[in-house]
C-alpha positions in Angstrom: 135.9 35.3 100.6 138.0 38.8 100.3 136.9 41.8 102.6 137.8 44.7 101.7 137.2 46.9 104.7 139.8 49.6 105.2 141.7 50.8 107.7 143.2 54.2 108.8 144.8 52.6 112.1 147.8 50.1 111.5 145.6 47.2 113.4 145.2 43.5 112.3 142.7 42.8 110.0 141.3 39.6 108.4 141.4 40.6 104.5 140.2 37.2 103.1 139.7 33.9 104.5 138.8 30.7 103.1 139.2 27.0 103.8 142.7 25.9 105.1 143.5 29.5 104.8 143.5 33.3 106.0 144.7 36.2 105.2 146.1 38.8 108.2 147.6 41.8 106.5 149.7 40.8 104.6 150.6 37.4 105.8 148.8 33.9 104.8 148.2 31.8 107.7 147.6 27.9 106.9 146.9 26.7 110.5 144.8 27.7 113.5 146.0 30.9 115.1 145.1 34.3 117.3 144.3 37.4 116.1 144.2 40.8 118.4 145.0 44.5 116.5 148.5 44.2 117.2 149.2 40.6 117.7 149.5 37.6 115.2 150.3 33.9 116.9 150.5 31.4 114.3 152.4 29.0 116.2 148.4 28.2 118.5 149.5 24.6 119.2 145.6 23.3 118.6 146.0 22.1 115.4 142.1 21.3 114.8 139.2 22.2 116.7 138.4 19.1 118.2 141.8 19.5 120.4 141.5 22.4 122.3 141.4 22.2 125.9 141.8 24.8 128.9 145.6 25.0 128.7 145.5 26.0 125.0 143.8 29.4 126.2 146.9 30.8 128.3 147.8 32.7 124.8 144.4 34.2 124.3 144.4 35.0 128.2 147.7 36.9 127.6 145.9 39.2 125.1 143.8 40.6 127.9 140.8 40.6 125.6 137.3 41.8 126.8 135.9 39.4 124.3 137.1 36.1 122.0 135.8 35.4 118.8 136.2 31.4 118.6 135.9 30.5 114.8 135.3 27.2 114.7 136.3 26.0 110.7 133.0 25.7 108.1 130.6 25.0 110.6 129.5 27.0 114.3 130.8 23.8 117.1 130.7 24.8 120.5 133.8 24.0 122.9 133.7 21.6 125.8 131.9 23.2 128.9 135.6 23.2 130.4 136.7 25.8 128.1 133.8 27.6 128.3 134.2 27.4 131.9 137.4 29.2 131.7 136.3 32.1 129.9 133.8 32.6 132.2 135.6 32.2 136.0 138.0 35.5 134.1 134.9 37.4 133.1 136.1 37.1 129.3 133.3 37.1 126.7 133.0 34.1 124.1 131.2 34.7 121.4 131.4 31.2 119.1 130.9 31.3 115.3 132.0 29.7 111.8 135.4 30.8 110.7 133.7 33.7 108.4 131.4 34.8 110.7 134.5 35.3 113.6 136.6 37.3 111.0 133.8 39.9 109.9 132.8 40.6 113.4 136.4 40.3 114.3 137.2 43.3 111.8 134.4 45.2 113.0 135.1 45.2 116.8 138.5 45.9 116.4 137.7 49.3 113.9 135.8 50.0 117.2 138.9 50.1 119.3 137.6 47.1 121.1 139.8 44.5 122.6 139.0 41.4 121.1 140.6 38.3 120.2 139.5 35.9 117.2 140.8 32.4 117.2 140.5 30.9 114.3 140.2 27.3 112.9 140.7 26.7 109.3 139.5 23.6 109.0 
């Protein structure tokens, strides 16, 4: 799917996502990655949703994000309670969704100057 929403800021957005596939700007990503307004990581080592553990989320922590959009590929999966528990011993919010639903609300919070982070799955 293509957004089109525009931007007056020079932040991050998700312009189109799909699949295997997402589009960041300009750039087309074709593995998992993290997303803040001024930060792309494509190099996420978690290649599938199914590996992520705790010591995955020391990028995202990095961030310093108030909340994390987890896209989670075609279909909303929820993380192991040890992820989950990470997030919440530093007070970060996780908000877990499909892959399209993580890159709207993604775009929106960050057009509201909020700090979030969306890691995405493409899968």
């Amino acid at each position: 799917m293509k957004l089109t929403l525009e931007s007056s800021s020079r932040v991050n957005l998700v312009r189109a996502y799909s699949p295997g596939q997402v589009r960041i700007g300009d750039e087309i990503v074709h593995s998992s990655c993290i997303v803040s307004a001024d930060r792309l990581v494509t190099d996420w080592p978690p290649a599938r949703f199914e590996s992520l553990l705790p010591e995955h989320l020391a990028a995202i922590f990095a961030l310093q994000p108030e909340v994390v959009l987890l896209g989670t590929g075609e279909r909303q999966r929820f993380p192991p309670a040890s992820v989950r528990a990470a997030f919440a011993e530093r007070g970060v919010g996780l908000e877990v969704m499909d892959l399209g639903a993580a890159c709207r609300t993604y775009n929106i919070l960050v057009q509201e100057e909020r700090r979030a982070v969306a890691a995405l799955f493409l899968e």
